[in-house]
Each structure stands twice: as structure tokens, then as C-alpha cells.
N, C-alpha and C positions, 0 to 999 in steps of 0.2 A: 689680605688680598685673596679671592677665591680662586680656586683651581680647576672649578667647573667651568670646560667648555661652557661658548656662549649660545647654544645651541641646546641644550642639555641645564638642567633642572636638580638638586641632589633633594632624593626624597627617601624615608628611613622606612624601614617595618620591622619589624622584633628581631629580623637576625643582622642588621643593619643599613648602612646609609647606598644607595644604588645611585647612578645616574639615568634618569629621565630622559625623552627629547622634549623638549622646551613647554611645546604646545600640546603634548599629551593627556587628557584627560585621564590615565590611568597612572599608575604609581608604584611603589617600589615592590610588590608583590608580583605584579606584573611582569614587570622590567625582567625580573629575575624569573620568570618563568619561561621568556621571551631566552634569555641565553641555556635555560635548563634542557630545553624542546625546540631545537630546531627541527624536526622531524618529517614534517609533510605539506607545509603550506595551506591544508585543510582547515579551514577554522568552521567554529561552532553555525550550525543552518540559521538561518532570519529567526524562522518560526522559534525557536528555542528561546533566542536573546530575548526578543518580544513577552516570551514567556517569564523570564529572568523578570525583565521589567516589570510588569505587570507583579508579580511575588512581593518587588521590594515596594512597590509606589500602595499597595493596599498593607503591606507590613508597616509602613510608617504612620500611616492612618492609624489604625489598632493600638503601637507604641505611643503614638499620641493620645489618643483616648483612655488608655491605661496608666496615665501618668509618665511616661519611661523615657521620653527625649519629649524637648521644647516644640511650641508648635511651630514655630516658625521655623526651627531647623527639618520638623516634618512637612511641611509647605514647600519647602525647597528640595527635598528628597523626592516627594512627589512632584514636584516641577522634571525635574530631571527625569527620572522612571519612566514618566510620559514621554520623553523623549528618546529613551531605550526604543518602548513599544513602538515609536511610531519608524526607528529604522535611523531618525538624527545622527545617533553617534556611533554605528556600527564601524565607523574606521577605527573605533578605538579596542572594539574588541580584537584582539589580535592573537592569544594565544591559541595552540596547536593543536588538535582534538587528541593528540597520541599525547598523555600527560599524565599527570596522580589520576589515576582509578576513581578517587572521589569527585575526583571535576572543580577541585579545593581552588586552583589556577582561575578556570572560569569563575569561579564564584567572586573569589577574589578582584579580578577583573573589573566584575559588575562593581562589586560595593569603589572599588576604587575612582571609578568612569564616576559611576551617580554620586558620589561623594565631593570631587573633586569640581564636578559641574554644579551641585550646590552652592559648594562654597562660593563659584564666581555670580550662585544669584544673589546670594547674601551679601557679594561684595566683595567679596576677599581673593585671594591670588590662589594659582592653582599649588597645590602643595601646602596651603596654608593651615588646612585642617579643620576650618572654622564647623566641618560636618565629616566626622569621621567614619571610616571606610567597615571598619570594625562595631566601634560602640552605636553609631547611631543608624548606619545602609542595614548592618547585620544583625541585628539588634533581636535577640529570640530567635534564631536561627543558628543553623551548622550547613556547610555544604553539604553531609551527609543525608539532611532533608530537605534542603532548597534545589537542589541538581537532581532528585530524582521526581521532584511535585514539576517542575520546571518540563522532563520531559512526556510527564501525564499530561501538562495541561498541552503542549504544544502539541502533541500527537493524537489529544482526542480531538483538539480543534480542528487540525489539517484533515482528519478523518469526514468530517462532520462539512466541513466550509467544501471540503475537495476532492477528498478520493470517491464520499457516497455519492454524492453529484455527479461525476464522470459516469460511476458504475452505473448510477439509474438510466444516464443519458445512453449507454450501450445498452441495457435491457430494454429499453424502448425501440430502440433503433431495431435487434433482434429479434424483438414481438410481433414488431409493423413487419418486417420480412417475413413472418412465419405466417403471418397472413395473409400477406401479398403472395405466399409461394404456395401455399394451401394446395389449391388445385393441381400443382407439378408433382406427379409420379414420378418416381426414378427408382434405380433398384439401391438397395441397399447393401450395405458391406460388413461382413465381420472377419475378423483375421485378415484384414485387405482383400479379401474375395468376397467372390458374388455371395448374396445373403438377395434375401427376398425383400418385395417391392416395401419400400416408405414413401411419402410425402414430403418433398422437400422443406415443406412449413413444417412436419413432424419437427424434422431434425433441426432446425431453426428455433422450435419452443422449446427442444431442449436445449440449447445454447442461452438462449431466454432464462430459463430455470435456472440453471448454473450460474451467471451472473445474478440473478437474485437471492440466489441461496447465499452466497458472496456477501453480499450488501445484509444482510441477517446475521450472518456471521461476525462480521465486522463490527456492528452495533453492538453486539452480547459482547465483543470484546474491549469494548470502549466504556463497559453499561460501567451500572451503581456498584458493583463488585468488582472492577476489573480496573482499567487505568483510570477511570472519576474515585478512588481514595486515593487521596495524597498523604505523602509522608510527612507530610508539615506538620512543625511542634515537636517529633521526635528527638531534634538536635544531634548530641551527638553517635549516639547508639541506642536510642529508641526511646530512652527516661525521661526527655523531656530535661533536662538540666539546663538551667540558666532559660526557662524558657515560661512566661505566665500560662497557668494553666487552657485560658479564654483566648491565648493569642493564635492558637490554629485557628479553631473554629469561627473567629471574628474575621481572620483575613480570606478563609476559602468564601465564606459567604458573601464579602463582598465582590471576590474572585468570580463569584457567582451570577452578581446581580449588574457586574458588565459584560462577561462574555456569555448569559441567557444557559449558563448548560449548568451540571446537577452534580459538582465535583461535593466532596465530603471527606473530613478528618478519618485516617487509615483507624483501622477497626482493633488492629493489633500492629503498634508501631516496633516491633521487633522484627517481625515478618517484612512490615515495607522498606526497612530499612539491609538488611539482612540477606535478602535475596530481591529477584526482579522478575518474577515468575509474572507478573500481567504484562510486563512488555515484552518478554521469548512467548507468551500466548496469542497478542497482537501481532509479532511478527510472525508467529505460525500460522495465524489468519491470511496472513497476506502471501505469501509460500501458497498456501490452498489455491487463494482467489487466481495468484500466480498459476500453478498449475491448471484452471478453470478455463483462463486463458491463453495460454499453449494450447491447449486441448480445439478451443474454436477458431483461433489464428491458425493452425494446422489444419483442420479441415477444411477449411477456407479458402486454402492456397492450394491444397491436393486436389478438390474440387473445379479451382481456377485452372488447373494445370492445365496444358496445351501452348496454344489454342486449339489446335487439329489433332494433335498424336498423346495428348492426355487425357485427364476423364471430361475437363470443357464444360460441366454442368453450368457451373458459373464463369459470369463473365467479369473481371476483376476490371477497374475504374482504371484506365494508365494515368500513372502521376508523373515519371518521367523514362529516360527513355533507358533500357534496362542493358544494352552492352553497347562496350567501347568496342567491338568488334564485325558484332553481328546485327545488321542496320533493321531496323524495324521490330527488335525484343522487346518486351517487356513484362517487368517480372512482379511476382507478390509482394512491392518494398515493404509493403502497409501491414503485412503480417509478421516479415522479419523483424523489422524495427521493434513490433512488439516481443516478437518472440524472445531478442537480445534483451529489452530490457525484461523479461521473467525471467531470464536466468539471471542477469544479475539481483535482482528480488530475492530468488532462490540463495544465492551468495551469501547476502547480506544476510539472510535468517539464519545461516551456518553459523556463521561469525557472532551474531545474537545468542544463539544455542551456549555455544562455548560460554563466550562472557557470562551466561547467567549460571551455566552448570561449574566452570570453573574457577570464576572470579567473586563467588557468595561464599566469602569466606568468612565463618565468626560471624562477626557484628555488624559487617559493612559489604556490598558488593562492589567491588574496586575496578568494575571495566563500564561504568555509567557512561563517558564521554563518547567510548566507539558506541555504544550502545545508542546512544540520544541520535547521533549523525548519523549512523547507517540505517534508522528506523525511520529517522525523519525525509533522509534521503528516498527510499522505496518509497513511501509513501506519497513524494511530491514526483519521481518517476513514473510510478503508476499511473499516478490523478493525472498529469500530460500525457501519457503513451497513449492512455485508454480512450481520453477525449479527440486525439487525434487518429486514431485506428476507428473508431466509431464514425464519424464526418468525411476521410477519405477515403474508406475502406466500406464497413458495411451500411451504412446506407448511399451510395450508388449504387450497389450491387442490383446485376441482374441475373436472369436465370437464361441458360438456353434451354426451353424447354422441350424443343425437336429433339434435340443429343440427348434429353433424359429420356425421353419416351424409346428413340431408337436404343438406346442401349437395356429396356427393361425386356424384351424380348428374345435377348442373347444369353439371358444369364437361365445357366443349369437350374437355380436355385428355385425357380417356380413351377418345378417337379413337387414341391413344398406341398402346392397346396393341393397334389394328388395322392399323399400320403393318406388321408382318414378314408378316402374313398376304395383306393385301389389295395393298400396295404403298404409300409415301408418299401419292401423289397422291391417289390414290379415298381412303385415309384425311383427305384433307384438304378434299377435297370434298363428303362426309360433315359436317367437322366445318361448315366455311362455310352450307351446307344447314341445319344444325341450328340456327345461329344466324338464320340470316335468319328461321327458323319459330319461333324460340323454343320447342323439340323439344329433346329430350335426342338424345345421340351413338347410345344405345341405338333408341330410336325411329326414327330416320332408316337408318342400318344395316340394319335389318331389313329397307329397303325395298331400299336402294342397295348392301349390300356382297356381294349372293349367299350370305351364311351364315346358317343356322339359328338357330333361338333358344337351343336347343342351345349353338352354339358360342358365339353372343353371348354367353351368360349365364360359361362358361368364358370367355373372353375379356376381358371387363368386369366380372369379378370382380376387389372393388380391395382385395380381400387378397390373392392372387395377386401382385395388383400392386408388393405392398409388399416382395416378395420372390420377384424372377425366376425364382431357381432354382426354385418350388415353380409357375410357370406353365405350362400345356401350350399346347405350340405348335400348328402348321398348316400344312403347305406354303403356300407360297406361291401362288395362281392363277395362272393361266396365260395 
């Protein structure tokens, strides 16, 4: 008589016999990983598993053509795998992301899920084994090189399907404003003070560039060098043991020829297995693009400021209503929201950092799993934050461009453009004068610089301004 609950399944793996729930597609590696890591209820992102699948369902193809498991046990590996990728049996994945360093849990997981699901295409019970989790899901593989190919391919793809797409869809949005605002002078600012006039589209195609420099960055760190080699084949410390020498290169190619992108067997599997130096480069990419965007969501929202007692340039889109106290507020959500989510971006590359400089130890880097979730995480953060910061935020945007023009004639700073003519000094004596009188630069000049109204007005034109080459000069006095 058995003693297994009836709810519950007993199924064995090398260190012995575990209890199961019933209807689990996963198995006794699991089980026991499932009591090793309670830890955080975090489990492995979509895009990963999908990745997992996709690894084993072209792995058994290959094993099959190589002679190495039956076809029909390969037929039903790949039946299954399909069903990884398409998200079917993600209830079954259930271990913890905080686990072995090598992701040995997850990996195990998979082969047990696709295993297990085989067997019932073939017929058989679950636990029955008729397609082993080990000899035939595993088969020329090591977690050591299946969990780190797994988070190349998932994070060049998400790159590629959703962050570049976002990021374009904001450079476009920022280009069309920099040309819609073209024509708006306003003054410009350095150290938070007046600085001399720009163009409000200037500073717009910069914000422009920045996000495209982004999207350039990002791609060199996705390229043919960077996370497109996989450590595949390596096994278990980079020799390739227990593993046919044709079976990387057969499986990335087909890896290849359904997800359309240009992945490639690692060039030296000691290095890709050993350290993680393309994915702490990818996330350092994205830290940048992070920081790209503080930099334009900041502006954005300081320029919104007001309405009446801030700088007012811009007019920011209300999306809801911005205090529980004060009726009729409304504040920059559309910048904040972004902004919270780059620092946590920023966060997560911390934590990348470490893992790659401190957990590349020897032969193996042993903090793959934080690695794979917090990379995969930013990155599907981003790809949302950005596309919704772009749609509610800058493109409505309008300018007020009364409040730009009145404020460019207040600022000291357009003494500037009376330096080549009059000399440093008297231009700055001028400006000092002006302020002690609370006088524009224009007004004072007239008295103090010996020049015409005439030349003032050439001079102190801050469209001119915004583009030297189109200024007329003046000897200098004598």
C-alpha cells in the first residue's frame, strides 16, 4: 500500500525519491528546489522561459539528426518546447530567481516540465519517464551553457521586438517637436541661469540625438560580438564535454532561421562561460540610455514648471488631477513616472555590476539568475515607460511661446553678444548696471556702450543669436 498522499505523485532524481503535486508537470528536482528557495516569489520573466524553450525544442532536432535520442522521443520534446515558447505551461515553472548561481533549478525545471509533457504525448503517465529530463530534454547541454544562451537570446530579442521600437517611437516624437518649435526663441540656461538665447527646437534636437545615440548604442551591444554569441556547446566549463562537436552550431542556426536575428557559437567558450562581461555592457547601455532620459524628463518638467510662477515655457498635457489638497494642480506625472522607473534601471545595473565583477569566479559565473530577471526586467520597464512618456507626455506638448520671447529680454546674458564689439569688460559693466537698475542689457547700452539703436537692435537680435554665422559683426572700439 502506498503512502503517498493522493494528491501528490513520488518521483526520484539522483539524490532521491521527493513528493510531487499530482498534476505537476515538473518533477523531483524541482520539488526540491521549491523547499531549498523559498525566498521571494519572483520567478524567471516570460521572455527567458520562451528562450529556455525555444534552446531545448531546436536541441532535440539536432540530437535527432545526430543520431543521439529516437525520433519520436525528439517529436514530442519538440511538441512540448513549443509549448514552453508559446507561454502554455508557465504555471509550471515555479522556482525562485534567488537559487544556485548557475540557474541549475531553472534549467532543471525546463527539462523536467518538457519531459514530463512528452511523455504524456507519447502516452504515458506523468512521472513515467518514457522521455527523460536528463538524458533526452538535456541531452549536449549543461546549465552552465543553456542559462546564459537563454538570457542572450531573450534580451537581444526584447531589445530588438521592444525597447528599439519605443526608443525610435520617442526620437520621432522629439524630432517633430524640434521642428514644430524651430521658430521659438527663449533664453537659454547654464548652471540654472540665464545663458544666452537658443531655439526651443535647438534644444529639442538635442534631446532628439540623445535618444538616437541610445538606440546606436544599444544595437552595438546586442551586435555579432556582444550578447548574439552564445555559450552553447560549452557544457560544463567551456570543453564541450559530453557534448557533439556540430551540436552548437546546428542548434543556434536553426535558433536563427526562426527568430530572423544573427546569434553565433561563442568564439572562446571559456570567456562566455566564466564571466558575463556582454550582459554588465548591455546593462551599462541601458544605465546610459537611463541617464539620456532623466536628463529630457527633467527638462521637460522644469520647463513645465508653473504655470504662472515657474519658467512656463512649456505647456504639459494634464492627465490627472495632481493634488488631494490643492483643487485645480496639476503636475509633471509623465516625467516622474519615468524618472522612478531610471532609477530603478540605474538599480538594477548596480546589482548587474556586482554579479558580473563578483560572482565570475573560476570557471562559472554563479549570479546568472539575478542577472537574467533584472536585465530582462529594465528592459521591459523601459520599452513601457518610454512608449507611454512619448504618447502622453511629449507629443502633446506645447510651447508658450509669449513667456519664451518675454523672458529672453530679461536675461543679463545678452550683454553676450556685446563682447566682440565693445570688449569683455564694458560688456560686463553694462551687464552689472543693468542689474543693479533692474533695466534690460538693451536699455543700459544705449546709454553706456557708444552704439546706436541701430546696431543695438542688430546686435541683440536673439535670432542672430542662435546662429552666429547669420550675425553681423562690428569692429571692435578703440
Amino acid at each position: 500500500m502506498s503512502d503517498t498522499p493522493p494528491s501528490f505523485r513520488t518521483e526520484t532524481d539522483s539524490m532521491g525519491p521527493m513528493l510531487v503535486p499530482a498534476e505537476a508537470l515538473y518533477g523531483a528536482s524541482t520539488a526540491r528546489a521549491l523547499e531549498n528557495f523559498p525566498i521571494s516569489n519572483y520567478r524567471m520573466p516570460r521572455a527567458f522561459i520562451s528562450a529556455l524553450g525555444l534552446i531545448k525544442k531546436h536541441a532535440a532536432t539536432v540530437n535527432e539528426e545526430l543520431g543521439r535520442i529516437p525520433s519520436n522521443i525528439a517529436e514530442a520534446i519538440r511538441k512540448a518546447s513549443q509549448e514552453v515558447v508559446e507561454g502554455k505551461l508557465d504555471t509550471h515553472f515555479v522556482v525562485d530567481v534567488f537559487q544556485t548561481g548557475s540557474g541549475t533549478s531553472t534549467n532543471m525545471n525546463a527539462n523536467e516540465v518538457i519531459a514530463n509533457r512528452a511523455t504524456q504525448i507519447l502516452g504515458g503517465r506523468l512521472g513515467e519517464k518514457l522521455v527523460h529530463p536528463n538524458d533526452h530534454v538535456n541531452r549536449g547541454q549543461s546549465s552552465n551553457d543553456v542559462i546564459p544562451s537563454a538570457i542572450h537570446i531573450s534580451v537581444v530579442r526584447l531589445c530588438h521586438e521592444k525597447l528599439i521600437p519605443s526608443l525610435r517611437l520617442l526620437q520621432q516624437a522629439l524630432q517633430s517637436k524640434a521642428d514644430e518649435f524651430y521658430p521659438i526663441l527663449k533664453i537659454g540656461r547654464t548652471h540654472l541661469m540665464d545663458a544666452t538665447p537658443i531655439r526651443l527646437g535647438q534644444e529639442f534636437s538635442g534631446y532628439a540625438r540623445q535618444v538616437q545615440l541610445g538606440i546606436i548604442r544599444l544595437q552595438s551591444a546586442a551586435n555579432y560580438d556582444g550578447l548574439c554569441e552564445l555559450p552553447l556547446g560549452g557544457t560544463a566549463v567551456g570543453t564541450g564535454l559530453n557534448c557533439h562537436p556540430e551540436f552548437a552550431s546546428r542548434v543556434i542556426a536553426k535558433i536563427n532561421a526562426e527568430t530572423g536575428l544573427q546569434f553565433r557559437e561563442a568564439v572562446n567558450h571559456f570567456e562566455a562561460q566564466a564571466a558575463k562581461d556582454a550582459i554588465a555592457h548591455c546593462s551599462g547601455t541601458l544605465k546610459t540610455i537611463a541617464c539620456s532620459l532623466i536628463k529630457i524628463a527633467n527638462d521637460i518638467r522644469w520647463m513645465g514648471s508653473g504655470p504662472r510662477c515657474g519658467l512656463g515655457e512649456l505647456q504639459l498635457a494634464p492627465t490627472q488631477p495632481g493634488s488631494s489638497i490643492m483643487p485645480g494642480k496639476v503636475n509633471p506625472v509623465m516625467s516622474e513616472m519615468l524618472l522612478q522607473v531610471c532609477c530603478y534601471v540605474i538599480g538594477n545595473d548596480t546589482a548587474i555590476t556586482h554579479a558580473n565583477a563578483w560572482l565570475s569566479t573560476l570557471e562559472l559565473n554563479v549570479g546568472m539568475p539575478l542577472m537574467a530577471y533584472t536585465l530582462i526586467h529594465s528592459i521591459e520597464l523601459l520599452s513601457s515607460a518610454i512608449e507611454v512618456f512619448t504618447k502622453r507626455c511629449v507629443l502633446p506638448l506645447q510651447a508658450d511661446a509669449e513667456r519664451c520671447k518675454s523672458l529672453i529680454e530679461l536675461s543679463l546674458a545678452m550683454c553676450t553678444a556685446l563682447s566682440p564689439v565693445i570688449g569683455y569688460d564694458a560688456a560686463a559693466a553694462i551687464a552689472k548696471k543693468a542689474y543693479e537698475e533692474k533695466a534690460t542689457v538693451r536699455q543700459v547700452a544705449l546709454k553706456m556702450s557708444g552704439l546706436t539703436q541701430e546696431q543695438l537692435d542688430k546686435l541683440l537680435d536673439p535670432a542672430t543669436q542662435t546662429a552666429p554665422s547669420e550675425q553681423e559683426g562690428f569692429p571692435v572700439s578703440g
